[in-house]
Structure formats: C-alpha cells, structure tokens
C-alpha positions in Angstrom: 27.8 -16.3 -24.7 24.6 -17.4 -26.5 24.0 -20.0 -23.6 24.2 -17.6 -21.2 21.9 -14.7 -22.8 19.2 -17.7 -23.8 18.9 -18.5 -19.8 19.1 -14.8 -18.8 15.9 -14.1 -21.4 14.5 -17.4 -20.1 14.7 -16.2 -16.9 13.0 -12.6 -17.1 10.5 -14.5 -19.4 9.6 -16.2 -16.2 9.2 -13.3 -13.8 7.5 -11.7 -15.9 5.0 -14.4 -16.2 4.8 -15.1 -13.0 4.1 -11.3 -11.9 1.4 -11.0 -14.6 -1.1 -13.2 -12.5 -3.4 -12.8 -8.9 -1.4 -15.7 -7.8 0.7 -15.8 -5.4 1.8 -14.1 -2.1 0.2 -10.8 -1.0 0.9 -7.8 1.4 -2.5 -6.7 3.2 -2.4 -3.1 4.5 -4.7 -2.3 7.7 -7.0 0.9 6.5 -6.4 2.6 9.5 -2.6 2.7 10.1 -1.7 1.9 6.3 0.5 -0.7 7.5 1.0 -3.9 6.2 -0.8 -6.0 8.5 -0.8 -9.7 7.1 0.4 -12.0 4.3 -1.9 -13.9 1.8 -1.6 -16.0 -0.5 -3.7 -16.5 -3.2 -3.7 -20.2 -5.1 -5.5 -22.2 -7.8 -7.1 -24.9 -6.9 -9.5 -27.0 -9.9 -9.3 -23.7 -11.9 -10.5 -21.3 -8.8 -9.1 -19.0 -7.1 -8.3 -18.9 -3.0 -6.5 -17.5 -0.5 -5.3 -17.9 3.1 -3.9 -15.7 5.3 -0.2 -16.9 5.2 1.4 -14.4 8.5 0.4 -11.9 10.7 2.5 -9.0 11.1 1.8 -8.7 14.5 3.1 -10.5 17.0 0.0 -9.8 19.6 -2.4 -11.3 16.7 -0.3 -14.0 15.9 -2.5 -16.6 18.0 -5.5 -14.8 17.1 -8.9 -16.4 16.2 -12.1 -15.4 14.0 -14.1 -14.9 17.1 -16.8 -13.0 15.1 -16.9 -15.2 12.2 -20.1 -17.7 11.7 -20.1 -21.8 10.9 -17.0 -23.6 10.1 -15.0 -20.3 10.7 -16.0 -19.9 14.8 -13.2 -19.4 16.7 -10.7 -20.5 14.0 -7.1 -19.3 13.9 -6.6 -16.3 11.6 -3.5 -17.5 10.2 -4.2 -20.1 7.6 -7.6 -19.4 7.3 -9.2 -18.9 4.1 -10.8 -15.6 3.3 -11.0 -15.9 -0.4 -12.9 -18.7 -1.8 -14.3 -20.0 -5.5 -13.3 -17.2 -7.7 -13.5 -17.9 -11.7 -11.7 -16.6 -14.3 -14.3 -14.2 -16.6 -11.6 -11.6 -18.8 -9.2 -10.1 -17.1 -10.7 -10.2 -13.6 -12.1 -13.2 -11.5 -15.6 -13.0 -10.0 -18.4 -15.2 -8.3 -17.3 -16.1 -5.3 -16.8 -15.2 -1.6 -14.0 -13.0 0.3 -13.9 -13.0 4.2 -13.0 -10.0 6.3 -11.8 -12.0 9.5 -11.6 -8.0 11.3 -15.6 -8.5 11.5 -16.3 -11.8 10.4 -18.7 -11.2 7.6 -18.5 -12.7 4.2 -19.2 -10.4 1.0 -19.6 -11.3 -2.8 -16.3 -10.2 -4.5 -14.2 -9.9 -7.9 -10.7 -9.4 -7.8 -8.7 -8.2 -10.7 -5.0 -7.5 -11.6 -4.3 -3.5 -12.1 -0.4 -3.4 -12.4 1.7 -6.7 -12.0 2.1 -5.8 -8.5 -1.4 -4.7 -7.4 -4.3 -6.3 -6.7 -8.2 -4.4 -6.7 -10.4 -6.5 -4.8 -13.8 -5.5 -4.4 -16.3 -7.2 -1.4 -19.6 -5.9 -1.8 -23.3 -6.8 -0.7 -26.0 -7.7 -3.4 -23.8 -5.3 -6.6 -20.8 -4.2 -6.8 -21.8 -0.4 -6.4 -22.3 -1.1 -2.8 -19.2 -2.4 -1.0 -15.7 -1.4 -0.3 -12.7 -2.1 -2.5 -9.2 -2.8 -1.2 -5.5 -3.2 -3.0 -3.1 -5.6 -2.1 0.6 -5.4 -3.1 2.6 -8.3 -3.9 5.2 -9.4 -1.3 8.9 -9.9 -2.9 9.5 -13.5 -2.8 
C-alpha cells in the first residue's frame, strides 16, 4: 500500500512540475474568431527559450507559407517555423528576445511569463513594452 501511494505522490509531483513551467505544447487562439488556431511548442534550448509552430488547425493553412515574412523566414512553411526565439530567464518571466507573428510577418521584442499553470501572457511590443499587444496561450492536454 505504501508502494503504491509513494508512486501515486511521485506522480502528481511530476505534473505538477511539469505544468508549473512555459515549456511545452501550447493552444494559439485567432483574435478574431477566438478559436484555437495553431499548436506551439515552446522548448529550451542552451538555457533559452523557443518555440515553433507545431500544427495548424486548419486544414486550408496546413501547407501555408510566411509569404510576408523577411530574410531567412520568406516563403517558409508555417508549420515548424519558429516564432519565438532567445528568451532568458529574468524572475518569474523570460525577456530579451524576439517573437514572430507569421499572420503579418513582423518581428517584435517580447517577454513571456507564466500567469496560472495553464496560461501563458506573452507580450510583442515595439521599442517598450507600453506599446504592443499582449496575447495568452492555453496549454494543450498532452
């Protein structure tokens, strides 16, 4: 009986854990429908943060390129690209680096932080934060 209340504690440890952080997979809602729209995930990689768009929700857009994107992003494919790029930790959100809106390909500054274990604020803004837009992704159930 101890065994199995040990690896049932162990086990909700875990979750918990796990749902206490940005990373992992994300629902995207579009701002005019309010419909979930894509799938990201967001990753560590060298002690940054990323993310790629993982699935599009609609079928039309599935073969869909960043037509209006710049550089290395021309013309790539939406899904798998990476629209958040070289976040660091700083407290209890992660700031200085880059998020991409593929809708309009332009790049902003961004933080993102953690409200609830299953929301994510993420703020893209031009020169300070008072002037940009924020957004909230849900986490996807794995």
């Amino acid at each position: 009986m101890k065994k199995i209340t040990f690896t049932l504690l162990f086990l909700m440890s875990v979750y918990t854990l796990q749902s206490q952080t940005i990373f992992g997979k994300w629902h995207s809602t579009n701002d005019d429908t309010g419909e979930i729209d894509s799938e990201i995930e967001v990753y560590e990689k060298n002690g940054k943060a990323f993310a790629k768009i993982i699935e599009i929700k609609n079928p039309a857009r599935k073969n869909a390129v960043c037509d209006l994107c710049n550089g290395k992003n021309k013309n790539a494919p939406i899904l798998g690209l990476n629209i958040l790029t070289g976040l660091e930790k700083d407290g209890n959100e992660w700031s200085g680096g880059t998020i991409l809106d593929p809708r309009n390909g332009k790049e902003y500054k961004c933080y993102i932080k953690l409200e609830t274990p299953n929301k994510l604020k993420l703020r893209g803004y031009v020169g300070f934060s008072l002037l940009g837009k924020t957004a909230y992704w849900t986490r996807a159930s794995e």
